[in-house]
C-alpha positions as CSV (number, residue, x, y, z in Angstrom):
1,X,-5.3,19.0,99.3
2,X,-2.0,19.0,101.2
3,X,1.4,18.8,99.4
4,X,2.9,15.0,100.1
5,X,0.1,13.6,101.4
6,X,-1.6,10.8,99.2
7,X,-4.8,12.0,97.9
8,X,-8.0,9.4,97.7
9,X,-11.2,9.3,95.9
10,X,-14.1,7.1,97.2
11,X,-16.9,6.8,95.3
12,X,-20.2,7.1,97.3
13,X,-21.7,3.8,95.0
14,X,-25.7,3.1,94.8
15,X,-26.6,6.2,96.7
16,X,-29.9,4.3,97.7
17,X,-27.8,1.3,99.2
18,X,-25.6,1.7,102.4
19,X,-22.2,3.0,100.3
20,X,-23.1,6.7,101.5
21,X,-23.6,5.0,105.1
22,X,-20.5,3.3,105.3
23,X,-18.5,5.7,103.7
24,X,-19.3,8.9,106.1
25,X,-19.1,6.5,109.1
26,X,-15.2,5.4,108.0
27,X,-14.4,8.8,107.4
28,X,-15.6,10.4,111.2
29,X,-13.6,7.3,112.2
30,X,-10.5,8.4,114.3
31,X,-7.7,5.8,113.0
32,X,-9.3,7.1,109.0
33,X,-10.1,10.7,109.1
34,X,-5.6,11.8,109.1
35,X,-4.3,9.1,106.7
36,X,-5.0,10.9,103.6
37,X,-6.6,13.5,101.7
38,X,-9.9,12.2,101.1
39,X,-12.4,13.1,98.3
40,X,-16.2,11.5,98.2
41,X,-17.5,11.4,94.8
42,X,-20.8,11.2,95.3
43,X,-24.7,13.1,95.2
44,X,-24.6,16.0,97.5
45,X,-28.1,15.4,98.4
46,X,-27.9,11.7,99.2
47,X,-24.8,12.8,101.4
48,X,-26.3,15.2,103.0
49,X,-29.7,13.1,104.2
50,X,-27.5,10.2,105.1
51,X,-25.7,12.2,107.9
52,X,-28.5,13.6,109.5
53,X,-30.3,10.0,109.4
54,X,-27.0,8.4,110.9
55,X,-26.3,11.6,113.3
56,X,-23.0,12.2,111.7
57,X,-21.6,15.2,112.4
58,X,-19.1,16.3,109.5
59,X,-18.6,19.4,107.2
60,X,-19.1,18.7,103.9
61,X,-17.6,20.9,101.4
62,X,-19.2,20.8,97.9
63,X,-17.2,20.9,95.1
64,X,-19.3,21.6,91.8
65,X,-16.2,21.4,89.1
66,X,-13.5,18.6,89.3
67,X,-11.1,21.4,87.7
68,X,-11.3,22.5,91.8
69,X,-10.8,19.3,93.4
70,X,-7.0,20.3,93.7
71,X,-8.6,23.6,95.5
72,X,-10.4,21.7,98.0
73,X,-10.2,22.7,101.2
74,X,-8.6,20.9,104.0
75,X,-11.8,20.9,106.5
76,X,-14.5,18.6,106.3
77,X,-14.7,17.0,103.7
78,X,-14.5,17.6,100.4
79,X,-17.8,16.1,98.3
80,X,-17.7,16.0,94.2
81,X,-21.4,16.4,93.7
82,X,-22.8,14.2,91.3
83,X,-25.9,13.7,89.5
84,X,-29.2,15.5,91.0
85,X,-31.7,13.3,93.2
86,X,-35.0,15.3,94.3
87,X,-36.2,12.6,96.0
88,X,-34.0,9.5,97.7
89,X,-35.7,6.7,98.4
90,X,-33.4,4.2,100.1
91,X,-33.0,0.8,99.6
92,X,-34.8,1.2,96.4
93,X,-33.1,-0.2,92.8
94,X,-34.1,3.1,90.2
95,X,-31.8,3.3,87.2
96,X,-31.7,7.3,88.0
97,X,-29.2,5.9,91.3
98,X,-27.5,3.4,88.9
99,X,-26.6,6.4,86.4
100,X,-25.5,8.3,89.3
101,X,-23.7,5.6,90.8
102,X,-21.9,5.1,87.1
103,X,-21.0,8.5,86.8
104,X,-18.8,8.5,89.8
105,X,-16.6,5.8,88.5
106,X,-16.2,7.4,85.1
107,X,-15.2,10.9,87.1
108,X,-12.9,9.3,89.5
109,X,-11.7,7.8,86.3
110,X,-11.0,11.0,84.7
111,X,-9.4,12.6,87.8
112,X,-6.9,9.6,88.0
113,X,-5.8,10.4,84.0
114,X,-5.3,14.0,85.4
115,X,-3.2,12.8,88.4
116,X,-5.5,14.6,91.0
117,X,-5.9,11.5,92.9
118,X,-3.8,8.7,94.2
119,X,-5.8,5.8,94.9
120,X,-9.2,5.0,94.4
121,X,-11.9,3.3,97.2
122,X,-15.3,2.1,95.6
123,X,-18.6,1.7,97.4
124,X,-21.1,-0.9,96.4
125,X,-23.0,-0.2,93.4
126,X,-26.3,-2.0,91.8
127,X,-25.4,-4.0,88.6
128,X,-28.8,-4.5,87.7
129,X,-29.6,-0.7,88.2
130,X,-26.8,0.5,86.5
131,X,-27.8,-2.2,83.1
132,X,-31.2,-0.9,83.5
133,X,-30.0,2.5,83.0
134,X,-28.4,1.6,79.5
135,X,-24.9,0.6,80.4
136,X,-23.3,-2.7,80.5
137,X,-22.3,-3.6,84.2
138,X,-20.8,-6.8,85.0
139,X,-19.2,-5.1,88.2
140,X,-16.5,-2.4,89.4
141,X,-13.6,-5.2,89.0
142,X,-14.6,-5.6,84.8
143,X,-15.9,-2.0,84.3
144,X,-12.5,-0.4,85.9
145,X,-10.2,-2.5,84.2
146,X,-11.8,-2.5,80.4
147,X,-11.7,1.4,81.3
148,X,-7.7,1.4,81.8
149,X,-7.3,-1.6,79.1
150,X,-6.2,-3.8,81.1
151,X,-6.5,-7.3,79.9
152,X,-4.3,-8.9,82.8
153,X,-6.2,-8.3,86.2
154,X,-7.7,-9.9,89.0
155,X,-10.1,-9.7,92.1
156,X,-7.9,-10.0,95.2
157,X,-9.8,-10.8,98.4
158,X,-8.5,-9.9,101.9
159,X,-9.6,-10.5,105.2
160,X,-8.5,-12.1,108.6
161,X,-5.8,-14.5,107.5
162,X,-6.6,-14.5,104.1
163,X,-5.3,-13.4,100.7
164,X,-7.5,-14.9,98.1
165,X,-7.4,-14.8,94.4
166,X,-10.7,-15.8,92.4
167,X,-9.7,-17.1,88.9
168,X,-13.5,-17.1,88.1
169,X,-15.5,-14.4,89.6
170,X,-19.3,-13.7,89.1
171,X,-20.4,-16.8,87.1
172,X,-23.1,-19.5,87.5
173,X,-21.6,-22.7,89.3
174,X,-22.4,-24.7,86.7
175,X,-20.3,-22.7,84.0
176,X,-17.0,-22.6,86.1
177,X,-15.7,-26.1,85.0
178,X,-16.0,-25.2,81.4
179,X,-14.8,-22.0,82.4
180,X,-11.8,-22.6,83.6
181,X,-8.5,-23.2,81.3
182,X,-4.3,-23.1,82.2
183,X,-4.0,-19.8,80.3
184,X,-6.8,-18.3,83.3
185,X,-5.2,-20.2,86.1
186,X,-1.8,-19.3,85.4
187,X,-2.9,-15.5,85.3
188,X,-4.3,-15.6,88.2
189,X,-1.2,-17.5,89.9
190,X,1.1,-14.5,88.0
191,X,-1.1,-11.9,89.3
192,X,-0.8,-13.1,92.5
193,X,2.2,-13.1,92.8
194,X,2.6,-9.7,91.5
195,X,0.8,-8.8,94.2
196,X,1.8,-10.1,96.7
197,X,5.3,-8.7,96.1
198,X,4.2,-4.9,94.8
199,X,1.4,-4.3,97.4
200,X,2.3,-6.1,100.2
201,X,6.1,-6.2,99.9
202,X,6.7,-9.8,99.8
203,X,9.3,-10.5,98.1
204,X,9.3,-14.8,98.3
205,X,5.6,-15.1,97.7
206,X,3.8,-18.6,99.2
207,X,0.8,-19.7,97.1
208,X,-1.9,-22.3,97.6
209,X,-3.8,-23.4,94.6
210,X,-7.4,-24.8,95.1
211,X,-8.4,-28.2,93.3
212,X,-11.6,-27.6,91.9
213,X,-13.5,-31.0,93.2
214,X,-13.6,-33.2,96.2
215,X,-10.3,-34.3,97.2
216,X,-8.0,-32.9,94.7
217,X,-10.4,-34.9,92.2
218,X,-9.2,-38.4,93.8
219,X,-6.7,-38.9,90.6
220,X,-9.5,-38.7,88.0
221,X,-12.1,-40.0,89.9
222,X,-14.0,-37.1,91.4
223,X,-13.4,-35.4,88.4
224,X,-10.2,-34.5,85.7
225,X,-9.8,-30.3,86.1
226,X,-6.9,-31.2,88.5
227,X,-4.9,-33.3,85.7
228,X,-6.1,-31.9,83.2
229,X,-6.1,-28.2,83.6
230,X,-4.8,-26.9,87.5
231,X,-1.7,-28.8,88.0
232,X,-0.5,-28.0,84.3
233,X,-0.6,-24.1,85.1
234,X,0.7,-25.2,88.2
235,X,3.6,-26.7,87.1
236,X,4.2,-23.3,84.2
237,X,3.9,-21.1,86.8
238,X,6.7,-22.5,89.4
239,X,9.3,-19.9,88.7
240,X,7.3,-17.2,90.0
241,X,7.0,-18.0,93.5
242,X,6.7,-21.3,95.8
243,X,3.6,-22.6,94.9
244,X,2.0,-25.9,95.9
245,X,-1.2,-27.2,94.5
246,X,-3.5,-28.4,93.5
247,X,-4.4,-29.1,96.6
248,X,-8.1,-30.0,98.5
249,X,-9.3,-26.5,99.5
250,X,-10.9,-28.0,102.8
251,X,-7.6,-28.6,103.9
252,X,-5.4,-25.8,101.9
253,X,-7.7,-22.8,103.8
254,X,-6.9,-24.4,107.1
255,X,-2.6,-24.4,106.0
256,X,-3.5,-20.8,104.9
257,X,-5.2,-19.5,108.3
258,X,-2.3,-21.4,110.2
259,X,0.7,-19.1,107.8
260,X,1.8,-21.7,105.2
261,X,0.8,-19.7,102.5
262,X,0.4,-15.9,101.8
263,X,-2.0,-16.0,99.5
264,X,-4.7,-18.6,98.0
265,X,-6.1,-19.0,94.8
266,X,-9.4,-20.1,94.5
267,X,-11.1,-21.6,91.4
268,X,-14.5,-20.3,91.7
269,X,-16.3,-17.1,94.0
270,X,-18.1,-19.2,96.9
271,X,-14.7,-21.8,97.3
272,X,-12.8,-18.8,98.1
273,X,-15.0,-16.5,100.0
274,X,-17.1,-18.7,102.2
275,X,-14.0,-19.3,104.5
276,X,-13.2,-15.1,103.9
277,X,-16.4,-14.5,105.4
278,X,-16.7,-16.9,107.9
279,X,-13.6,-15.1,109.7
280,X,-13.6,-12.0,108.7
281,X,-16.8,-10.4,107.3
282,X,-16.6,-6.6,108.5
283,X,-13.0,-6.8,107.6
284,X,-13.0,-8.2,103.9
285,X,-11.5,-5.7,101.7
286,X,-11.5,-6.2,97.5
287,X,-8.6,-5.5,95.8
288,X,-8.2,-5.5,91.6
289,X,-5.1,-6.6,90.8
290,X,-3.1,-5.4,87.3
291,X,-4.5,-1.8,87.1
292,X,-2.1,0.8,86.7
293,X,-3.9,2.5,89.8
294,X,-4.7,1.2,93.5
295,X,-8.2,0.5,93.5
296,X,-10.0,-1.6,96.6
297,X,-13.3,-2.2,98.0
298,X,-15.4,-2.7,100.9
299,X,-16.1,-6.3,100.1
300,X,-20.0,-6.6,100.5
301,X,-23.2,-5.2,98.7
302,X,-25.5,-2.6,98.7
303,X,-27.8,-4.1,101.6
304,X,-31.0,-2.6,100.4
305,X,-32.7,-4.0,103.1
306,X,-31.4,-2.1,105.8
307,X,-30.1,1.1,103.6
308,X,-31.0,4.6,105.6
309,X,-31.7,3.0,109.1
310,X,-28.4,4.1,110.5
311,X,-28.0,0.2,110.8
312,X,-24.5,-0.4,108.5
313,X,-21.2,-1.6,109.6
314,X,-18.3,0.5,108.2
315,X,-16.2,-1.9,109.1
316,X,-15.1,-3.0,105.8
317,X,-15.3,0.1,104.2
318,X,-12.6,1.1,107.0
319,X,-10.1,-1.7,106.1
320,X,-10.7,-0.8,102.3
321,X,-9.8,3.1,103.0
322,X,-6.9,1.8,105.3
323,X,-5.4,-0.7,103.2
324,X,-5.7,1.6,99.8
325,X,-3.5,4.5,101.7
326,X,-1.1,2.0,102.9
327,X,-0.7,0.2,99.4
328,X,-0.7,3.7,97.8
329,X,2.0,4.9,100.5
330,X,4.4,1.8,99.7
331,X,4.3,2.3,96.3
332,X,5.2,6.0,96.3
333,X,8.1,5.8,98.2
């Protein structure tokens, strides 16, 4: 890898979903292929099959050992082959892919303790695979930060206009009232905030806080969380940035398309990513906020059911690999 310029990892993900897919497509793409030294971390084999099913054209230079990954060379593309698949069947679940899938993370892992890469991209992997094959998964956002200890972090959504925080991520809807307390809202507000000033370089951060019911909770009426709980961590967290909230979300995501606020922070998954998606959903990036790396995300799953038919768009995947060398960029200056 070239002297100076930023070195990134992408792990391939469930190799029987469409990470591999996505992945190779971003990488042939033109506005992609200079920005960075890239690395796939992934199964030879399930690369390999991939491009000839998506008629990619694209040298692929297997690396056995990640003590040569600082040896790679500079055409192509340089592949840390993982694992050992005799037979791929896409859009399959088989704990075999969710070990494989898991033992990309840990080695992207390592090679980030060892400084041989910058920034890291993650492909969609398979929790359900990955827990069949012996290993609790509650996704890359947990897994990743547990793995640097880091007790402070947060899934940042970015797409279209948006900038959205999740203060609960993957939980049932019923549990996310119960769920929620000042100490998590005010976290997520901090990290925010963080964020917004380290990897986007604002340095007077804007932030709209989501009400959790119907109108703001109508004083009481539609429900307490607001008095109770949101505008209390509100109100704690005012010296970080110029925060307003809570407010209705109906109303605070159309303030946030228009430019009122840089970032939002939603109280549960759907609240903050149904109007992500409805603008933007081959652009949505995932960002984890708090790590002492740069880690993002193409933003969707592992699409089982149209893995392998050369039917994927990389289009997320593309805004992850582009916004990860530009985050990693900024903060190496």
């Amino acid at each position: 890898m070239k002297k100076g310029k930023l070195a990134c990892a992408i792990t391939m993900g469930d190799p029987a979903g469409i990470g591999p897919e996505v992945t190779l497509k971003a990488l042939t793409d033109r506005k992609v292929r200079g920005l960075a030294d890239f690395l796939l971390i992934g199964n030879f084999f399930a690369t390999e099959k991939t491009a000839r099913i998506s008629k990619i054209r694209l040298k692929i230079n297997k690396i056995k050992s990640e003590n040569d990954v600082s040896r790679a060379s500079n055409k192509g593309i340089a592949l840390l082959d993982i694992g050992n698949i005799p037979k791929l069947v896409f859009g399959q679940g088989k704990s075999a892919y969710g070990i494989i899938a898991l033992d990309c993370i840990e080695a992207a892992l390592r090679l980030i303790k060892s400084k041989k890469i910058d920034v890291l991209i993650t492909a969609p992997v398979n929790k359900h695979t990955i827990s069949q094959a012996g290993s609790v998964f509650r996704g890359h956002t947990e897994y990743l930060a547990r793995a640097a200890k880091t007790k402070d972090f947060a899934m940042m959504l970015v797409g279209g206009p948006f900038k959205v925080v999740l203060v609960t991520r993957h939980i049932a809807l019923k549990n996310v009232p119960r769920a929620l307390t000042k100490k998590k809202i005010y976290r997520a507000i901090r990290l925010t905030a963080w964020g917004l000033r380290k990897y986007f370089a604002i340095p007077h951060p804007r932030i709209g806080v989501c009400a959790l019911n119907p109108h703001s909770g109508d004083e009481g009426i539609s429900g307490n969380e607001e008095m109770r709980i949101i505008r209390p961590a509100v109100i704690k967290a005012k010296n970080l940035a110029a925060i307003e909230g809570p407010l209705a979300a109906d109303t605070l995501f159309y303030f946030a398309s228009q430019g009122k606020f840089d970032a939002v922070v939603a109280m549960y998954h759907d609240q903050g990513l149904i109007p992500l998606k409805t603008l933007a959903l081959h652009q949505g990036v995932n960002i984890t906020l708090g790590l002492p790396f740069v880690r993002t995300s193409a933003d969707h799953g592992t699409a089982y059911d149209i893995a392998g038919k050369n039917r994927a768009n990389p289009g997320s995947m593309i805004e992850a690999i582009k916004l990860a060398v530009k985050i990693g960029q900024r903060i190496k200056q």
